[in-house]
C-alpha positions as CSV (number, residue, x, y, z in Angstrom):
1,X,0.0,0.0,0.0
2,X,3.1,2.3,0.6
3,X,4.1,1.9,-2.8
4,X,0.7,3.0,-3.8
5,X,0.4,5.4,-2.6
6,X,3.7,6.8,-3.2
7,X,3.2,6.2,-7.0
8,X,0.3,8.1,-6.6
9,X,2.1,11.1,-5.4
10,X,4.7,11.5,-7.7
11,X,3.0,10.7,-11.0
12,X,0.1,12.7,-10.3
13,X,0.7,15.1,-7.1
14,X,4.2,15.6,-8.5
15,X,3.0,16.4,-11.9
16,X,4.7,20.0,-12.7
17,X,2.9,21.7,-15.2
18,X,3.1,21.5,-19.4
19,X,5.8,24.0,-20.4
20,X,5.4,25.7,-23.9
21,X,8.0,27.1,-26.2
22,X,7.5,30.8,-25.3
23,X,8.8,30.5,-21.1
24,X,9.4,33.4,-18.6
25,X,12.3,34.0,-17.4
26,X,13.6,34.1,-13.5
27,X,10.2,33.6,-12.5
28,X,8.5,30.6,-9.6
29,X,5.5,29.0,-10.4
30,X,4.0,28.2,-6.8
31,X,1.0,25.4,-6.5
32,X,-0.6,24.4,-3.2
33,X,-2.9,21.0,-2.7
34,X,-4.9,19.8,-0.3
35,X,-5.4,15.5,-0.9
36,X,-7.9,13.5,0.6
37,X,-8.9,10.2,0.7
38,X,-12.4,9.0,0.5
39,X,-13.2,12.5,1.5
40,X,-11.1,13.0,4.0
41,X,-8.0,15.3,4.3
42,X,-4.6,13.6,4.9
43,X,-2.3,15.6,3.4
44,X,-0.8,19.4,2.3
45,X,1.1,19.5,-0.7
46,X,3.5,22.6,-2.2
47,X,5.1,22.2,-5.5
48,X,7.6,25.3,-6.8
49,X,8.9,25.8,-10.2
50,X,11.7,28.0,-11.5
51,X,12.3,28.6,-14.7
52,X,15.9,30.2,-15.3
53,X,16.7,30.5,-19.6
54,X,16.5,26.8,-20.8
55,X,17.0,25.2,-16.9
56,X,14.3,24.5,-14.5
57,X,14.3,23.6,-10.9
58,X,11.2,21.9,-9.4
59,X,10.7,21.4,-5.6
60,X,8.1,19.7,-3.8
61,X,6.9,19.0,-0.4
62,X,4.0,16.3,0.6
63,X,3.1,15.8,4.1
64,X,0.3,14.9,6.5
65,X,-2.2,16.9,7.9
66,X,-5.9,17.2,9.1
67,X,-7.1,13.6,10.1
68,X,-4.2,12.4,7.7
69,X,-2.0,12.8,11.1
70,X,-4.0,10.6,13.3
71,X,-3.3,7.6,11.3
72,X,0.4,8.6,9.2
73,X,3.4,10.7,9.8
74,X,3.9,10.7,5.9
75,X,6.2,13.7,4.9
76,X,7.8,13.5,1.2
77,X,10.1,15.7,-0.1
78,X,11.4,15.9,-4.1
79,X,13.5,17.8,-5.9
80,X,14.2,17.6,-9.7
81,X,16.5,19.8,-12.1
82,X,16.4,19.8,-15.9
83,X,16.6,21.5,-19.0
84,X,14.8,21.8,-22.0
85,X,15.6,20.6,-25.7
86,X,13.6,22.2,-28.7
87,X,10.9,22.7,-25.9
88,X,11.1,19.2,-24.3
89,X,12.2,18.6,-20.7
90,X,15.5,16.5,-20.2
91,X,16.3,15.1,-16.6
92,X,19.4,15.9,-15.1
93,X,19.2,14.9,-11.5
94,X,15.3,13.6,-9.4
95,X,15.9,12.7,-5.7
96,X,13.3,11.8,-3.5
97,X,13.0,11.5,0.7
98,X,9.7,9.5,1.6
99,X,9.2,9.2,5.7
100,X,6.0,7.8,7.1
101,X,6.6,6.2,10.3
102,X,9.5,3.9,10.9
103,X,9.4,3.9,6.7
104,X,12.1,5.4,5.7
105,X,13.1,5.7,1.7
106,X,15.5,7.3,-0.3
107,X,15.9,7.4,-4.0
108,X,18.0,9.2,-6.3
109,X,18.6,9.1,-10.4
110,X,20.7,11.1,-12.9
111,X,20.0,11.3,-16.3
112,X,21.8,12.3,-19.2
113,X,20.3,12.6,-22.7
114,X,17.2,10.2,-22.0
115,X,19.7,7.8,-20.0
116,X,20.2,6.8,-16.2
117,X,23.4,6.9,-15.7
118,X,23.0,6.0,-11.9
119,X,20.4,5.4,-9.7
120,X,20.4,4.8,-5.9
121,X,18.0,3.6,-3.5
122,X,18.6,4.3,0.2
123,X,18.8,2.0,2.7
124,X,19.2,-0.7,0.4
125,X,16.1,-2.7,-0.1
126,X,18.4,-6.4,-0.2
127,X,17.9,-9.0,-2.3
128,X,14.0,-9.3,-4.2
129,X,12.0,-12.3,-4.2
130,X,10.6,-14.5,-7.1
131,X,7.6,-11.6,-7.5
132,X,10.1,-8.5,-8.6
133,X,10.4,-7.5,-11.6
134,X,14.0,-6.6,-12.6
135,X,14.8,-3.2,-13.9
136,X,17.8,-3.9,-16.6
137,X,19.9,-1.5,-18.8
138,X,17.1,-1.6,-21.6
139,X,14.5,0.1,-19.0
140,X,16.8,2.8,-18.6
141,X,16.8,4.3,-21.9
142,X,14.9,7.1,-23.6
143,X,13.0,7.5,-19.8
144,X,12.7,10.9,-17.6
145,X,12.0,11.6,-14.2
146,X,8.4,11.5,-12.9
147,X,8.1,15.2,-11.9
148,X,9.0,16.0,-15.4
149,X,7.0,13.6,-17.3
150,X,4.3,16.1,-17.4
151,X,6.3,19.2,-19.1
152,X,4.9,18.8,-22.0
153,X,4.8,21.9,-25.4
154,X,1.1,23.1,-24.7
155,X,-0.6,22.2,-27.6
156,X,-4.5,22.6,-28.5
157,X,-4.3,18.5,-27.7
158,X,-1.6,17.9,-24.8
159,X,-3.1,15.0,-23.7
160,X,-1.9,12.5,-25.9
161,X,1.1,9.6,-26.3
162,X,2.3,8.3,-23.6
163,X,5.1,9.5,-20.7
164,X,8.1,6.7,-20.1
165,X,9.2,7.4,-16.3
166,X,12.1,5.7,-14.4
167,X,11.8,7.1,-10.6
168,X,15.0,5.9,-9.1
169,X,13.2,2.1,-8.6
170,X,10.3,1.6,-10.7
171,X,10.2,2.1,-14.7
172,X,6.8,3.2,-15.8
173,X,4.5,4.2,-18.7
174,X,1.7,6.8,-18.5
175,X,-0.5,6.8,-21.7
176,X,-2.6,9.7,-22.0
177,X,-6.3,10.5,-23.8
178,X,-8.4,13.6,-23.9
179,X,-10.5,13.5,-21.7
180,X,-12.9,16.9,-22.1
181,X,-12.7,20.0,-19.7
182,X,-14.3,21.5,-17.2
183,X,-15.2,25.1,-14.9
184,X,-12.5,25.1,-12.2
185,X,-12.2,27.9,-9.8
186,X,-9.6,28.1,-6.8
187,X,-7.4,30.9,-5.2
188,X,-5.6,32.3,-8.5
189,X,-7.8,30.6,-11.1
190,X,-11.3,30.9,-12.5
191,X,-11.8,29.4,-16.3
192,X,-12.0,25.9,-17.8
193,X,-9.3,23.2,-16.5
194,X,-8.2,20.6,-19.2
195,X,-8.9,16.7,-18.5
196,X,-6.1,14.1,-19.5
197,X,-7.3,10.5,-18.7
198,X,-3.9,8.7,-17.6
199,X,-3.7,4.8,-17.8
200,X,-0.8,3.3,-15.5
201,X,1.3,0.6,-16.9
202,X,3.9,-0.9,-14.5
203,X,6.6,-2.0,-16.6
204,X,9.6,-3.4,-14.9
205,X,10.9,-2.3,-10.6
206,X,7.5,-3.6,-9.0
207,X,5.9,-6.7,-7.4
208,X,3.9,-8.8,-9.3
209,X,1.6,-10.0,-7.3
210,X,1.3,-6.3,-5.4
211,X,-2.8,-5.9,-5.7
212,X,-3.0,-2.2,-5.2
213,X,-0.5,-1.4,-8.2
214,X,-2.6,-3.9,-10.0
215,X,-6.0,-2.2,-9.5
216,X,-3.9,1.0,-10.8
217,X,-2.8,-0.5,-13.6
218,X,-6.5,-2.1,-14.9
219,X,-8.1,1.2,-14.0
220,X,-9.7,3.8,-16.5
221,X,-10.5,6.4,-13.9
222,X,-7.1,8.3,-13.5
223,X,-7.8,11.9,-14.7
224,X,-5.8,14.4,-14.2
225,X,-7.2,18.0,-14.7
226,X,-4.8,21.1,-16.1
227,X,-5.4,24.7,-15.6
228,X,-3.8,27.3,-17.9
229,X,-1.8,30.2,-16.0
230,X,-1.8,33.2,-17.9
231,X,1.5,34.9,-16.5
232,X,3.6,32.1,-17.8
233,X,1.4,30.5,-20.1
234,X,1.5,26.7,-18.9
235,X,-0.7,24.2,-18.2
236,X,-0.7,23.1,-14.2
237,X,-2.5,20.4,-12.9
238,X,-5.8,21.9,-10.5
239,X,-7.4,18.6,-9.7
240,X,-6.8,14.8,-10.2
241,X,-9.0,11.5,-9.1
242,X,-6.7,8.4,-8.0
243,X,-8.7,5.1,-7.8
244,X,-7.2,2.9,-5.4
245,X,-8.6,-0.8,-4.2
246,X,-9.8,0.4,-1.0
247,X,-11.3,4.1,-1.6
248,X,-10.1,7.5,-4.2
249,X,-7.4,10.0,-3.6
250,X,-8.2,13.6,-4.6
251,X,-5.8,16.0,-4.9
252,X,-6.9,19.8,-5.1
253,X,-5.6,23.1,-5.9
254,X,-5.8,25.7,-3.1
255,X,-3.4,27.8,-4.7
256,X,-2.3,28.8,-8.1
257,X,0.2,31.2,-9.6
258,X,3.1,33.0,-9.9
259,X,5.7,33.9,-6.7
């Protein structure tokens, strides 16, 4: 369920924003969530993004709160850097600290033109049983961090193809369909928010017989909603709808725009 969950977080709650070919410059994009499960509030998010010529910075923090802290200490924080080719994100660096209890997790990946070049998993999770699914040198090609998947050249269509993610233990595969729009309103934002259905494929870095990732993966109710900021002209995400076996995640924007 851990694993879940954390998937959950960094594809979706991670998700920075779609980044098109016109950028500002020197300026932070600042996004505050509130998620909830079944309804009820467990968590705070804060995701910041810096833009800085061709380079970008993203920082994130996850952690519990409401009635989330009666039943989890969780507390996750991310930080990626990158930079963009003809108006694509490439991964340089993604680490990642996920605490939640006596859970403690570290992962860390550098890329270099579509390529791990080294990834690190702290403490070391020992030897895998007959369930794993290896991760070999062919998973680590043409891939990009998970908080960068979603910088995508706005388009009138952005949700479309599919995202291949390698997050420092698990290689990945979003694939992405229209999926209409919406009226969206929060602190910062009052318009139409864009709807990308996502469908989860687990590809290599994950239990087999782990029931939760397989509900994920045979879902069609992923969506992920995107709201266009005007100041920077990119596509953030406002609102997404996790299924999971045992109830729905729902991640919100409280906040939205430019610090």
């Amino acid at each position: 369920m851990l694993k879940t969950i954390y998937h959950t977080f960094v594809i979706v709650a991670f998700s920075s924003l779609f980044l098109p070919q016109a950028r500002a410059q020197g300026e932070a994009l600042q996004t505050d969530y509130t998620i909830s499960f079944s309804g009820i509030k467990i968590a705070d998010a804060k995701f910041k993004t810096t833009l800085n010529g061709d380079d970008y910075a993203i920082d994130g923090l996850v952690q519990a709160s409401g009635l989330g802290t009666l039943i989890t200490s969780l507390k996750v924080d991310a930080e990626v850097e990158g930079a963009l080719k003809d108006g694509r994100p490439d991964s340089k660096s993604f680490s990642l600290k996920y605490r939640d209890g006596d859970y403690a997790r570290d992962y860390l990946a550098y890329y270099r033109n579509g390529r791990v070049t080294k990834a690190t998993i702290s403490p070391d999770p020992g030897p895998r049983d007959s369930n794993w699914v290896e991760v070999t040198s062919r998973h680590l090609r043409n891939v990009i961090d998970p908080l960068s998947a979603m910088m995508l050249p706005a388009s009138a269509n952005p949700c479309q193809g599919s995202l291949a993610i390698f997050d420092g233990e698990t290689r990945l595969e979003l694939k992405l369909a229209p999926a209409g729009s919406r009226p969206f309103s929060t602190d910062g934002f009052s318009g139409r928010a864009v709807g990308c259905a996502m469908r989860f494929h687990p590809i290599a870095g994950f239990e087999r017989k782990d029931e939760d990732i397989d509900f994920l993966a045979h879902s069609t109710e992923l969506v992920v909603w995107f709201a266009l900021n005007d100041r920077l002209n990119v596509y953030v995400p406002v609102l997404a709808h996790i299924p999971l076996k045992i109830g729905r995640i729902t991640i919100y924007a409280t906040k939205f725009g430019v610090s």
